[in-house]
C-alpha positions in Angstrom: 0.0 0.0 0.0 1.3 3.5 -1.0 1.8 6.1 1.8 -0.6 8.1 0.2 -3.5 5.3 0.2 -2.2 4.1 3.9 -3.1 7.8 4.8 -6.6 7.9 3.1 -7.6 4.5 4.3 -6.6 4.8 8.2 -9.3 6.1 10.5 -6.7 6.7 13.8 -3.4 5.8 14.3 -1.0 5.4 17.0 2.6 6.7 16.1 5.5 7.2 18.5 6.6 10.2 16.7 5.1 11.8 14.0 6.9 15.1 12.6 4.9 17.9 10.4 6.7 18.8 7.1 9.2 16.9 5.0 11.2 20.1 4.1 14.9 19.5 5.8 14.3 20.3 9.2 11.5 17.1 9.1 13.5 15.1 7.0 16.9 15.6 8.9 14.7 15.1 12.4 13.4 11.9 10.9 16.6 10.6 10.2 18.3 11.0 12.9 15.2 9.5 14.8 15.4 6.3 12.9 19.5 6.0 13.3 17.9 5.7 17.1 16.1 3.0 16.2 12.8 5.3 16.0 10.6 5.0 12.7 8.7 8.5 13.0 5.6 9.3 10.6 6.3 12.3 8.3 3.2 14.4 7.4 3.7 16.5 4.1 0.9 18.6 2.6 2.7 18.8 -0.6 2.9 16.0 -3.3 6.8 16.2 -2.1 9.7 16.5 -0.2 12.1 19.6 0.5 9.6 22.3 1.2 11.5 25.4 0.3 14.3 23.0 -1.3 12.5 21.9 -4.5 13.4 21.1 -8.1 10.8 21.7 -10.9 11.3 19.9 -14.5 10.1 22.3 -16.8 10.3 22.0 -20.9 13.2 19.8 -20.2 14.9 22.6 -17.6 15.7 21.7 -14.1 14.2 24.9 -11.9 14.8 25.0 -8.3 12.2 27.1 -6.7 14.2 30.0 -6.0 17.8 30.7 -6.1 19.7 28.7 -3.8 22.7 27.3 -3.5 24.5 24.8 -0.7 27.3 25.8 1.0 29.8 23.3 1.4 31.6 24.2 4.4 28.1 23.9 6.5 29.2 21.3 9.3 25.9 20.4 9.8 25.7 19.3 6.0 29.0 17.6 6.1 27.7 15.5 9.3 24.8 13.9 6.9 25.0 14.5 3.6 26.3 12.3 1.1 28.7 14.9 -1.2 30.0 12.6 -4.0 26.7 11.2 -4.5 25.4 14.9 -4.6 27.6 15.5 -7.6 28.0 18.8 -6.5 28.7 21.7 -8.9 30.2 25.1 -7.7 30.1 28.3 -8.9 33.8 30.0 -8.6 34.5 32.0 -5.3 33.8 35.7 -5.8 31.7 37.7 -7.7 31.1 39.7 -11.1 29.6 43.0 -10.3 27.3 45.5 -12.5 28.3 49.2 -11.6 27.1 52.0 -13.6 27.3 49.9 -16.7 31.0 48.5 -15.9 31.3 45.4 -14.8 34.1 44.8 -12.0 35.9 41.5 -10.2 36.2 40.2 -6.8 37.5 36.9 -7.0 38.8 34.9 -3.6 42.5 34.6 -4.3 42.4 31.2 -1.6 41.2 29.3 -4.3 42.6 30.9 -7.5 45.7 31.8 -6.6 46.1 33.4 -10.2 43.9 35.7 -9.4 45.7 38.0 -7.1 46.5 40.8 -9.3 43.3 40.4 -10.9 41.9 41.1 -7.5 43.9 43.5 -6.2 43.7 46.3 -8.8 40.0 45.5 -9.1 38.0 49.0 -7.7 35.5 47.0 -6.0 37.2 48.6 -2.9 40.6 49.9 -1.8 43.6 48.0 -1.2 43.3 48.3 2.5 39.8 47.1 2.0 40.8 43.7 0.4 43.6 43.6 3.8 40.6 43.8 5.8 38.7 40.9 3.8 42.0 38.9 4.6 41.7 40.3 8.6 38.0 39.3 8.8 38.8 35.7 7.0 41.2 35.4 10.2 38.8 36.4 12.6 35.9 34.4 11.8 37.6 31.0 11.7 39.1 31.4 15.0 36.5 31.7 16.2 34.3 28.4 17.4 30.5 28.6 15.4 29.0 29.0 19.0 31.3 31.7 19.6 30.2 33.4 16.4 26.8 33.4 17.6 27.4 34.5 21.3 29.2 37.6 20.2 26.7 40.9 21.2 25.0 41.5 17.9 24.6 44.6 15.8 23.7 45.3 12.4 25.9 43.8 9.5 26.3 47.2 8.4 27.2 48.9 11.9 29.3 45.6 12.1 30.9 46.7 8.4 31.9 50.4 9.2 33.2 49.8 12.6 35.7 46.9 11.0 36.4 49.6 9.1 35.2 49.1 5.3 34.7 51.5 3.0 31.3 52.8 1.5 33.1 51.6 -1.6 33.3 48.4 -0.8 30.0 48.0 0.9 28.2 49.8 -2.0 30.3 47.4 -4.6 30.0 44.2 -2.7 28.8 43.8 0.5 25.5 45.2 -0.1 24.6 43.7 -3.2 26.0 40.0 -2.5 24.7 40.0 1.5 22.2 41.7 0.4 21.2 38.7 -1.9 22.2 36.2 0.7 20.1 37.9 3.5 17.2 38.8 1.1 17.2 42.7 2.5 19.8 45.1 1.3 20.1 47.6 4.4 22.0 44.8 5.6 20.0 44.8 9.1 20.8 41.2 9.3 22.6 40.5 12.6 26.4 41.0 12.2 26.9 37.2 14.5 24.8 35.5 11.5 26.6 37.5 8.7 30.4 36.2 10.2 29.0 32.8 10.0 27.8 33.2 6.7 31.2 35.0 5.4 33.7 32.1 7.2 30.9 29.7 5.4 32.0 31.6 2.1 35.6 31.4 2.1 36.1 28.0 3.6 34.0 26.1 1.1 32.1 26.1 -2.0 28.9 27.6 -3.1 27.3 24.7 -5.3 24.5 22.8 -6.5 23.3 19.1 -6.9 24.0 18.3 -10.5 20.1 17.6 -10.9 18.7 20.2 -9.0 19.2 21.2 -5.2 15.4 19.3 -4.6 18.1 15.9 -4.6 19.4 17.3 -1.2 15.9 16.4 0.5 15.5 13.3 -1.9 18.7 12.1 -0.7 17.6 12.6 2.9 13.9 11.0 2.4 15.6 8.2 0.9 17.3 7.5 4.4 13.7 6.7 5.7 11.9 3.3 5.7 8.7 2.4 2.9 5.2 3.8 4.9 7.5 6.5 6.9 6.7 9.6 5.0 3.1 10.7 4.1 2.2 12.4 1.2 -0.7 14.5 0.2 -1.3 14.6 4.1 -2.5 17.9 5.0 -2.7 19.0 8.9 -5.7 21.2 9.9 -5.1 21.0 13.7 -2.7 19.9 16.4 -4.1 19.3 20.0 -2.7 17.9 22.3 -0.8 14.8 21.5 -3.5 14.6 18.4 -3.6 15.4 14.9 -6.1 16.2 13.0 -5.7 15.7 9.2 -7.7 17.9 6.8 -9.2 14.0 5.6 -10.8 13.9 8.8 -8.4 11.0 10.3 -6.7 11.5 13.2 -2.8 10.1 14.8 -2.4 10.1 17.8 1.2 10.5 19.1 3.6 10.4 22.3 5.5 13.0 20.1 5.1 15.6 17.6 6.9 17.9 15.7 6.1 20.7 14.0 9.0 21.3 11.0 6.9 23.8 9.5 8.2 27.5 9.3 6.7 29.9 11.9 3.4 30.4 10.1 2.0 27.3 9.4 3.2 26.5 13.2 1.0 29.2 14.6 -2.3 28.2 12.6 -2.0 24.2 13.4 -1.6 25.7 17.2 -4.6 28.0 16.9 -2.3 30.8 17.4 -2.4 34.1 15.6 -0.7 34.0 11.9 2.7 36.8 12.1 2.3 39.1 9.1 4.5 39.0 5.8 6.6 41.4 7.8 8.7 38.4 10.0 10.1 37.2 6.3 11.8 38.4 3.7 10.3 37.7 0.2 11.9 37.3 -2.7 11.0 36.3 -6.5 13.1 34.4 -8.9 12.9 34.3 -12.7 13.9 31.5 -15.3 14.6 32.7 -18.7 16.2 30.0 -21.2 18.6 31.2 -23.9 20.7 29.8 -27.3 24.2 29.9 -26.3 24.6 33.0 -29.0 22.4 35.0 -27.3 24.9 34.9 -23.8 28.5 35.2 -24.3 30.5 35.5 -21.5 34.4 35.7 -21.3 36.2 32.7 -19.5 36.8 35.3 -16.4 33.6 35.7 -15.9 32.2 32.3 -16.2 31.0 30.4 -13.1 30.6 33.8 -11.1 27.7 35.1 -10.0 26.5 38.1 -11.6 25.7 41.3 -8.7 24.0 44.6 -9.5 24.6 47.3 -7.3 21.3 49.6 -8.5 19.5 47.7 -6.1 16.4 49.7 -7.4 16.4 47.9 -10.2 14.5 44.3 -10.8 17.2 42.6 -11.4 19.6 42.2 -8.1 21.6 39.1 -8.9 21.9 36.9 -11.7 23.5 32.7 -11.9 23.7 31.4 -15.4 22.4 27.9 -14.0 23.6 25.8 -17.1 27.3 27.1 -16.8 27.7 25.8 -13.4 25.3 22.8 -13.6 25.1 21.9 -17.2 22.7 19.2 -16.8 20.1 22.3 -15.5 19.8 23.0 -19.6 19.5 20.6 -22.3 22.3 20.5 -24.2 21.5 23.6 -26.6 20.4 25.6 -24.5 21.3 27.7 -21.5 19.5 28.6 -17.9 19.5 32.2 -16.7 17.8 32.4 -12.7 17.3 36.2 -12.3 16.7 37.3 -8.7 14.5 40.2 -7.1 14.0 41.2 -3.6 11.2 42.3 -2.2 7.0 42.2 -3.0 6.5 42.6 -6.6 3.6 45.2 -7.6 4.0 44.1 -11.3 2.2 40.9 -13.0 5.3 38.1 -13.6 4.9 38.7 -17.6 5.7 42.6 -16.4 8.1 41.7 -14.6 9.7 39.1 -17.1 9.6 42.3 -19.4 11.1 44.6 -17.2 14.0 42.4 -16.4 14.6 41.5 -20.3 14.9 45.4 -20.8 17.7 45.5 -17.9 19.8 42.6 -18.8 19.8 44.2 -22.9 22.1 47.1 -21.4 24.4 43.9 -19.7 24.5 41.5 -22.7 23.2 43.1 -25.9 19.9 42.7 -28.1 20.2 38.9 -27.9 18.3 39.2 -24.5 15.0 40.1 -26.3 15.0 36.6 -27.8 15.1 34.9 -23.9 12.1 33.0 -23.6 10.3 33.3 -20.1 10.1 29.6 -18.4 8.7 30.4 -15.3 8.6 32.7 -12.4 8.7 31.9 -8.1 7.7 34.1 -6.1 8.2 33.2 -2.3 6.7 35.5 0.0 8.1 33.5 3.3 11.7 32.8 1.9 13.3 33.3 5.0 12.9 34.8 8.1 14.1 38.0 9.0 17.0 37.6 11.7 17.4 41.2 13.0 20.1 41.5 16.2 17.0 41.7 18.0 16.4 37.8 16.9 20.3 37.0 17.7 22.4 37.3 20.7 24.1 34.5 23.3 20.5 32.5 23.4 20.0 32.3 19.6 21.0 28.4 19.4 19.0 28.3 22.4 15.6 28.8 21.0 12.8 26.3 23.0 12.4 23.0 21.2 10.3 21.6 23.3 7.1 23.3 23.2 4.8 21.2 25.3 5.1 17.5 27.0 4.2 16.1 23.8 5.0 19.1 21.5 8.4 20.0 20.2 9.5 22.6 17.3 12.2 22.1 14.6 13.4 24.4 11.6 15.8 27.8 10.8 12.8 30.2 12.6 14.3 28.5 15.7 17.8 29.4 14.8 19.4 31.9 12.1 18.2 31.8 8.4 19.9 28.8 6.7 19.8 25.1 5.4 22.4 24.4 8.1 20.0 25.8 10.8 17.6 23.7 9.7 19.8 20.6 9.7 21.1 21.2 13.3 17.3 21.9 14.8 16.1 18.8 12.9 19.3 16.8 14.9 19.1 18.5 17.9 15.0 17.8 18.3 15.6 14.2 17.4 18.3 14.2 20.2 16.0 15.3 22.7 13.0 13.1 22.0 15.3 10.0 21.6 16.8 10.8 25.3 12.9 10.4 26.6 
């Protein structure tokens, strides 16, 4: 019987643990769970796994549902994921950025060594700028990760100036490639969560799954046991140790938890719904391309492509197929355009709008992209002000009632690895019981 069918055709069941959401926080929780010789029940509204971390086949394209990319050097990763089998792809360390139409190089001369000069006379900032990129590489990996995080937290940017970075450099890079990592570019994103993110940066790679970043949470869910995970298995309520499905069945459990993000947490409690304005919200934008109609030079292949007018639509740019060729068919190449922010514009507006920016960067060709699809994720990630941060962030409560506990990055700081480490940390604490 199918876990789909099993859910339909159950009128109660009894489940030691049953966990709400396969995104990663579920899926990691489950894992770990089952390592402990516990076979938890996974609930997923969806007709899949990953949540947030999902791949799309479109036209023969492979779209993730937003831009995202895995950072290698996430312990938390490294602890359970399976690398080689991944067959990870990564972009080059650094960044190609569009300044009043000039395009300028940062490249991280750790891991192209060539690149030194290239770097150094680059005006992205001033020489004692790029000395202080070296100072702040040295900083943040000797420091422990929950030292990072029990440092007093301030703003990214307060944190920026008082290192001593020029408005140069933060205009030129900071801004526009935090910026796209935090989803917000006044860089209020708490400085403890922005050293993290930076060591992350320079002591790994930025990649992708060579068939889409949804194989991170298929490689997970295919840890778990047949009958294990649920699909199609909406939630309407959570009381007490029950659940109530939207099919009108009910589990019953000695534990549950919630590894939905804060939203969905607060309706299956009964608790008010917080606004759009604990998230960030972003949109991202597939266009597909012939290979004529995008040249780029060898040096700037691989990078990701940064605009600094962050009133425009277009804020950062990956040519997916370069990286990842098995994104694209073979003749054809993967543009994923990224915007912050609400849209007020239709996505066929919007497709226009970013069509007529990206003519100025790469010529008349643009006008021939064609428009595959469009994602626009209004919880993308949570907003993690210093207000959210401090020496308790790792210390958020998992255990919500007797029977209740809580997984996922609105526990911790804004990441897959957050995510991870709640989902391990949750399953420690149940399997201790």
């Amino acid at each position: 019987m199918s876990a789909d069918a099993h859910a339909q055709s159950a009128v109660a069941v009894d489940s030691p643990v049953v966990i709400i959401g396969a995104g990663i926080a579920g899926l990691t929780c489950a894992v770990y769970l089952k390592q402990a010789g516990i076979q938890a029940i996974i609930l997923e509204a969806s007709d899949g796994v990953g949540g947030r971390v999902r791949t799309d086949m479109v036209d023969g394209f492979k779209l993730d549902r937003g831009f995202q990319i895995l950072l290698t050097a996430y312990p938390e990763a490294q602890r359970l994921l399976n690398y080689s089998a991944l067959d990870l792809k990564p972009f080059r360390s650094g960044a190609l950025i569009r300044d009043q139409g000039n395009w300028l190089t940062l490249q991280n001369p750790l891991q192209e060594p060539l690149a030194i000069f290239q770097t150094l006379a680059s005006t992205v900032g001033t020489l004692s700028d790029k000395l202080r990129i070296a100072e702040l590489m040295r900083r943040t990996q000797s420091l422990t990760f929950s030292e990072l995080f029990q440092q007093k937290p301030k703003t990214t940017l307060a944190f920026l100036q008082e290192f001593g970075f020029s408005e140069q450099i933060i205009d030129r890079f900071f801004r526009p490639f935090f910026g796209g990592v935090f989803l917000e570019d006044e860089l209020t994103t708490s400085s403890n969560f922005f050293e993290f993110c930076f060591r992350m940066f320079f002591s790994g790679d930025g990649a992708v799954p060579a068939q889409g970043i949804g194989t991170i949470a298929d490689q997970l869910a295919s840890h778990l046991a047949p009958g294990q995970l649920w699909l199609n298995s909406p939630v309407e309520q959570v009381v007490g140790n029950t659940i109530l499905l939207k099919s009108g069945k009910t589990i019953t459990a000695s534990a549950i938890v919630l590894a939905v993000d804060a939203a969905q947490a607060a309706l299956l409690q009964g608790h008010p719904e917080p606004t759009d304005a604990s998230f960030h919200q972003t949109t991202c934008t597939y266009f597909s391309a012939d290979p004529t109609q995008l040249t780029l030079s060898p040096d700037q292949r691989k990078l990701l492509l940064l605009n600094t007018s962050r009133s425009s639509v277009v804020h950062n740019v990956a040519i997916m197929s370069d990286v990842a060729p098995d994104y694209a068919p073979a003749d054809k190449v993967l543009i994923s355009v990224s915007t912050q922010g609400p849209q007020t514009i239709s996505e066929t507006e919007l497709a226009e709008q970013i069509k007529r920016e990206l003519t100025s960067w790469f010529g008349e060709g643009v006008q021939a992209w064609h428009h595959l699809r469009t994602y626009s994720i209004p919880h993308s990630l949570p907003i993690y002000n210093p207000e959210q941060a401090g020496e308790d962030a790792l210390q958020k409560p998992f255990q919500l009632s007797p029977t209740l506990y809580q997984c996922g990055d609105q526990t911790a700081y804004p990441s897959l690895n957050a995510a991870m480490q709640t989902g391990r940390e949750v399953a420690e604490l149940i399997s201790k019981q």
